[in-house]
SEFIPA-553413 format. One line per 8 residues: number of its first residue (from 1); their letters; for each residue x, y, z of N, C-alpha, C, O. Coordinates in pm, 1 decimal, always signed. Layout:
<sites>
NUM> a> X/Y/Z/X/Y/Z/X/Y/Z/X/Y/Z; ...
</sites>
This chain:
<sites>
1> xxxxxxxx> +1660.2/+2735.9/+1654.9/+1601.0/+2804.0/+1767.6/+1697.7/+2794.2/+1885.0/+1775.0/+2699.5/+1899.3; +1688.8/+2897.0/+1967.7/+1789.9/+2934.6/+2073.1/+1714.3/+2906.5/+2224.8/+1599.3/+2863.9/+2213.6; +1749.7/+2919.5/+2324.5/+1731.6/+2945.8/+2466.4/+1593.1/+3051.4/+2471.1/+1471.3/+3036.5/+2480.3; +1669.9/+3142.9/+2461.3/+1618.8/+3304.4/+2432.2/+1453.9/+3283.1/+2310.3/+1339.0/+3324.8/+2325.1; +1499.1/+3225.7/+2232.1/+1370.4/+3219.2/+2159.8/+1253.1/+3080.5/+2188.0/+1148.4/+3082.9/+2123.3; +1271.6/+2996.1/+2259.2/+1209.6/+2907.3/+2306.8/+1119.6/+2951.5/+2445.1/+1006.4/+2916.1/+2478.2; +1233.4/+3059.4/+2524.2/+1165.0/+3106.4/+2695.1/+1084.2/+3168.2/+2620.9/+984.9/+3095.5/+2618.2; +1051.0/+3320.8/+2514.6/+1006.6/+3409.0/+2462.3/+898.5/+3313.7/+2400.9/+808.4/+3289.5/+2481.2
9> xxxxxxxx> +885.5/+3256.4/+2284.2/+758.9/+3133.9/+2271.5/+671.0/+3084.6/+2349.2/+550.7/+3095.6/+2325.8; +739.3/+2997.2/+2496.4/+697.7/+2988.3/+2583.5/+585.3/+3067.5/+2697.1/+481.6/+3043.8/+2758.9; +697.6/+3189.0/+2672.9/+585.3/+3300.6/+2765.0/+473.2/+3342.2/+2730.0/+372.8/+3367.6/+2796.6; +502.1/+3350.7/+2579.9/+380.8/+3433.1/+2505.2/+295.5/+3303.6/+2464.1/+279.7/+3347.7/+2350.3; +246.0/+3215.3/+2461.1/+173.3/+3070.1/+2468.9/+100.5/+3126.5/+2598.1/-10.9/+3172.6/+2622.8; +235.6/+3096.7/+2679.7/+110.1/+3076.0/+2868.0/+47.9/+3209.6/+2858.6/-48.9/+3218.8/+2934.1; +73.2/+3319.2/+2788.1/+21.8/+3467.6/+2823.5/-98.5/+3433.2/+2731.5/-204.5/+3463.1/+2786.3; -113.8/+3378.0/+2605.1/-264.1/+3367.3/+2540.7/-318.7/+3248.9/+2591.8/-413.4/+3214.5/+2521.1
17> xxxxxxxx> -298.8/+3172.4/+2684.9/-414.6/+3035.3/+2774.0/-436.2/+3134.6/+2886.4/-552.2/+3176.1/+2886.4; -355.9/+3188.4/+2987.7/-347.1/+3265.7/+3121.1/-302.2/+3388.9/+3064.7/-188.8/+3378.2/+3018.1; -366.1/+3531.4/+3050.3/-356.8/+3615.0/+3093.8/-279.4/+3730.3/+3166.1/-214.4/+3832.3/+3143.0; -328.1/+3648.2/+3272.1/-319.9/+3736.1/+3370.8/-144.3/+3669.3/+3427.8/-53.5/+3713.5/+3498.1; -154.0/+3620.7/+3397.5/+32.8/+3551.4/+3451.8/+125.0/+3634.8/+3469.5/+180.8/+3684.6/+3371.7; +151.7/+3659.8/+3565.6/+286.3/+3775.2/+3534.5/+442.9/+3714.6/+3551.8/+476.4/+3682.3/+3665.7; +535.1/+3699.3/+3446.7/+613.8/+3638.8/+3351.5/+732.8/+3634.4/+3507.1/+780.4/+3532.2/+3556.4; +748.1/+3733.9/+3539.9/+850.3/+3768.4/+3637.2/+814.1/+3708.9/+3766.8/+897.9/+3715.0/+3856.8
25> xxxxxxxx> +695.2/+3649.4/+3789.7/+652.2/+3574.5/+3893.9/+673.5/+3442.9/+3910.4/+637.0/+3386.3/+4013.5; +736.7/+3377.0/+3807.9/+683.8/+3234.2/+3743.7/+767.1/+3100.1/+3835.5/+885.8/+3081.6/+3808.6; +730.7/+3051.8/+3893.1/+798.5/+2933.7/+3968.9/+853.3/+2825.0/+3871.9/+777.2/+2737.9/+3829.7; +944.3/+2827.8/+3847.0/+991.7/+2746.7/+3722.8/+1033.5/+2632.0/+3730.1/+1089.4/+2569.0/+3640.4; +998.2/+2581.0/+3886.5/+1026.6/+2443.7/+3897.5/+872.1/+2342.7/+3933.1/+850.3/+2221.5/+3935.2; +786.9/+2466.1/+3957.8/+602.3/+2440.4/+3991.8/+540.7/+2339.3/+3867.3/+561.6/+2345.4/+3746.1; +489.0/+2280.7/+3915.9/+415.4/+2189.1/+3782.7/+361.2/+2312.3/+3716.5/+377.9/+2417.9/+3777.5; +287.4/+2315.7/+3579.8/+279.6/+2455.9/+3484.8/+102.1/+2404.1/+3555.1/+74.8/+2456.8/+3663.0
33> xxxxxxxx> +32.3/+2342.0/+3516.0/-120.7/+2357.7/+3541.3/-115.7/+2382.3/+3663.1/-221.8/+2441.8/+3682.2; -37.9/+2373.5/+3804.7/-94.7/+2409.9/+3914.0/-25.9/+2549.5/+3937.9/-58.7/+2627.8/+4027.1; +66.4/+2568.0/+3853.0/+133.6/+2701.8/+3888.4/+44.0/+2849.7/+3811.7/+38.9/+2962.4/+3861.0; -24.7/+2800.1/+3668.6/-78.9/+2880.4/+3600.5/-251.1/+2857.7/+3643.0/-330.6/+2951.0/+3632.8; -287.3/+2735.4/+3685.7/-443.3/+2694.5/+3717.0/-492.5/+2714.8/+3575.7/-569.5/+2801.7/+3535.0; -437.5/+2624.9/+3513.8/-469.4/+2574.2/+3381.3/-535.5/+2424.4/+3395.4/-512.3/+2349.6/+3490.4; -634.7/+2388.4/+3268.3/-679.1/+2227.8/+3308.9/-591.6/+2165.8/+3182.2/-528.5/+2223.2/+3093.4; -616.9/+2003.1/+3214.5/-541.5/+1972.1/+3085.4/-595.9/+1996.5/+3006.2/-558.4/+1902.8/+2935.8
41> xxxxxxxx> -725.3/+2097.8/+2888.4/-756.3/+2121.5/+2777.7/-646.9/+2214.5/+2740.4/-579.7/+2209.1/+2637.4; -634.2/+2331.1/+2871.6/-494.5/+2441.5/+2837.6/-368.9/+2385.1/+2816.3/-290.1/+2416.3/+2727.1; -353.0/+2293.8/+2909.5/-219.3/+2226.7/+2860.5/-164.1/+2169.0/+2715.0/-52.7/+2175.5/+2662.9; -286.0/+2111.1/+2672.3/-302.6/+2066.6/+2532.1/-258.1/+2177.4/+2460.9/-143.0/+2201.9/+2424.7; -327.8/+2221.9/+2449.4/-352.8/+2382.1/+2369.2/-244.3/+2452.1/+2334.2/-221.6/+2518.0/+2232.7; -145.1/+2418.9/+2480.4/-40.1/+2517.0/+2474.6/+60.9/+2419.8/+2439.9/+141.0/+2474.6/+2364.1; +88.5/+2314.1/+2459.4/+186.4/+2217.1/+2389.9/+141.3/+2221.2/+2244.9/+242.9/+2233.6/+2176.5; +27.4/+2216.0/+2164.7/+7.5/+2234.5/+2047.5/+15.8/+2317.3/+1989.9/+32.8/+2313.2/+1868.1
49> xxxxxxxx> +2.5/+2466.1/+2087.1/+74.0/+2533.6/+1969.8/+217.5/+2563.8/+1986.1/+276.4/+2613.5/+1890.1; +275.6/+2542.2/+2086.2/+444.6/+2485.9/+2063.0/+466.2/+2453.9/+1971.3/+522.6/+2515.0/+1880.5; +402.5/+2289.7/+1974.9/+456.5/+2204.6/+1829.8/+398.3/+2293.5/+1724.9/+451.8/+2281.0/+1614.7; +347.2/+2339.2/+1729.2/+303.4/+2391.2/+1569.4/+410.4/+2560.1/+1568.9/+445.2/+2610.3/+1462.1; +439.1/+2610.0/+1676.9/+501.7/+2734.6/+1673.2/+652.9/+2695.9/+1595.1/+706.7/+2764.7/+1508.4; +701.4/+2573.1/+1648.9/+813.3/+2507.1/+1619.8/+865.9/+2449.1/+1552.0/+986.9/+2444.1/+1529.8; +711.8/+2350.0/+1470.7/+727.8/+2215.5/+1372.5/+804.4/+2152.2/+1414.9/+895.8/+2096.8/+1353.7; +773.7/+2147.4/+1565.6/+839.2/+1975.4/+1593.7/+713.9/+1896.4/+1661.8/+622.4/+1963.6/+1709.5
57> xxxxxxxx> +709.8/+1774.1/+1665.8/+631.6/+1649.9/+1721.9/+641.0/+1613.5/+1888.9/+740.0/+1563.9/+1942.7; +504.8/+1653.0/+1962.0/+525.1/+1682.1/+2109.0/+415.9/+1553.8/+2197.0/+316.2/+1560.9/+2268.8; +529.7/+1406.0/+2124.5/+377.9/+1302.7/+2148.1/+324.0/+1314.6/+2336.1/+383.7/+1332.6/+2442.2; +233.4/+1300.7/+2309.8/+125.8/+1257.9/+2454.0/+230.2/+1189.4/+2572.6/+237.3/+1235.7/+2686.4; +317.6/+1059.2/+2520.8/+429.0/+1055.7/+2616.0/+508.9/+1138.3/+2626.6/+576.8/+1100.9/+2722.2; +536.1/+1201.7/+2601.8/+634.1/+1271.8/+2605.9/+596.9/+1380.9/+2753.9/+679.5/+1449.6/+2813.9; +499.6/+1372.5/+2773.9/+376.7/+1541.6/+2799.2/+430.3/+1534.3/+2960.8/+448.3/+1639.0/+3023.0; +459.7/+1369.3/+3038.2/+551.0/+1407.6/+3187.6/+686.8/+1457.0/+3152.4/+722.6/+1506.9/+3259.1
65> xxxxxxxx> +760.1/+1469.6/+3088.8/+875.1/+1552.2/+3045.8/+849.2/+1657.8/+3003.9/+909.9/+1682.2/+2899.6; +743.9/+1783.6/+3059.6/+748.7/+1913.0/+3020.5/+633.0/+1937.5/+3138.2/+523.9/+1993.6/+3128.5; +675.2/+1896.3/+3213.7/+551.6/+1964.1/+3344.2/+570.8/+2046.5/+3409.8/+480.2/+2106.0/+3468.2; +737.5/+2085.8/+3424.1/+744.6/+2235.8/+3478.2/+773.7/+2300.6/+3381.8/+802.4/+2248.0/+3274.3; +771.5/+2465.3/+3407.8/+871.7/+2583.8/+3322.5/+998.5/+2516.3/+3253.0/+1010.2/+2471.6/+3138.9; +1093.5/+2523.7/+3362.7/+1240.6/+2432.2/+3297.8/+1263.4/+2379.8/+3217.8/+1339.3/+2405.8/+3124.4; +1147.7/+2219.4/+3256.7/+1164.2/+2150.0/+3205.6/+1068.6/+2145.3/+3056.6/+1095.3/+2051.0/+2982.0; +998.3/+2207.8/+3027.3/+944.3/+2224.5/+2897.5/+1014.5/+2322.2/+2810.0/+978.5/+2316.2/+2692.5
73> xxxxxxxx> +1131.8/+2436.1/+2845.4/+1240.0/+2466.1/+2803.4/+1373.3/+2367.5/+2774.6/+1451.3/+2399.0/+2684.7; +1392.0/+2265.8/+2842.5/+1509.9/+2182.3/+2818.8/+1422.1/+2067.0/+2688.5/+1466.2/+2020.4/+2583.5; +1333.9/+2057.6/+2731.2/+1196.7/+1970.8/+2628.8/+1239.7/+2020.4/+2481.4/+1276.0/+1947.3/+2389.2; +1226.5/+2175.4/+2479.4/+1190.7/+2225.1/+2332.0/+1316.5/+2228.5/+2285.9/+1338.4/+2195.7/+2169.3; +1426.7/+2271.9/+2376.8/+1543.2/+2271.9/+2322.6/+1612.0/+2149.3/+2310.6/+1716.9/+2155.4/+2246.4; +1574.6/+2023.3/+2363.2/+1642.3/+1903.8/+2334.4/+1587.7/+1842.5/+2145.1/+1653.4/+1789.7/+2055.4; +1414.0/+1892.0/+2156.6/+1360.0/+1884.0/+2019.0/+1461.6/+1962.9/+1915.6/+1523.2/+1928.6/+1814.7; +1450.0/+2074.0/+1983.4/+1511.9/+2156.0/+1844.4/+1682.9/+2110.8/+1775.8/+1744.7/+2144.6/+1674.9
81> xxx> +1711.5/+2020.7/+1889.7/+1860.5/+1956.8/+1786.0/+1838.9/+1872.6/+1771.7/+1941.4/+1804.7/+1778.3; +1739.0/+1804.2/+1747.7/+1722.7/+1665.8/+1679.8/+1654.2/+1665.7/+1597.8/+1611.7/+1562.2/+1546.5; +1614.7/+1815.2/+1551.0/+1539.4/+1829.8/+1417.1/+1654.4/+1942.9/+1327.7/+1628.4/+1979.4/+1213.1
</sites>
């Protein structure tokens, strides 16, 4: 998995929890639940189906290392070379 296919994953996740999000708006340094007004059930949801979009392992610690946009892009892509 690439850059390009991790942002694209990413977007389309927050687009089936939020909607209404518009992709080109996105503050990418904003915590994701206060930027999308997601609760942590969405957050769950959407880290799970990451890990499952991905088949990689996204433990509960891990979950302050993916609290913004960015950084849940540098997250998936640090996973994806160590698998």
């Amino acid at each position: 998995m690439n850059t390009i296919e991790v942002e694209t994953a990413l977007k389309e996740e927050i687009h089936r929890i939020a909607p209404d999000i518009d992709a080109t708006t996105i503050d990418r340094e904003a915590n994701l639940q206060e930027e999308f007004d997601i609760d942590s059930m969405d957050f769950l949801h959407l880290v799970t189906a990451l890990s499952n979009r991905f088949s990689i392992d996204m433990p509960e610690a891990d979950y302050p290392r993916m609290m913004t946009y960015n950084a849940m892009i540098a997250y998936l892509n640090e996973q994806a070379l160590s698998h």
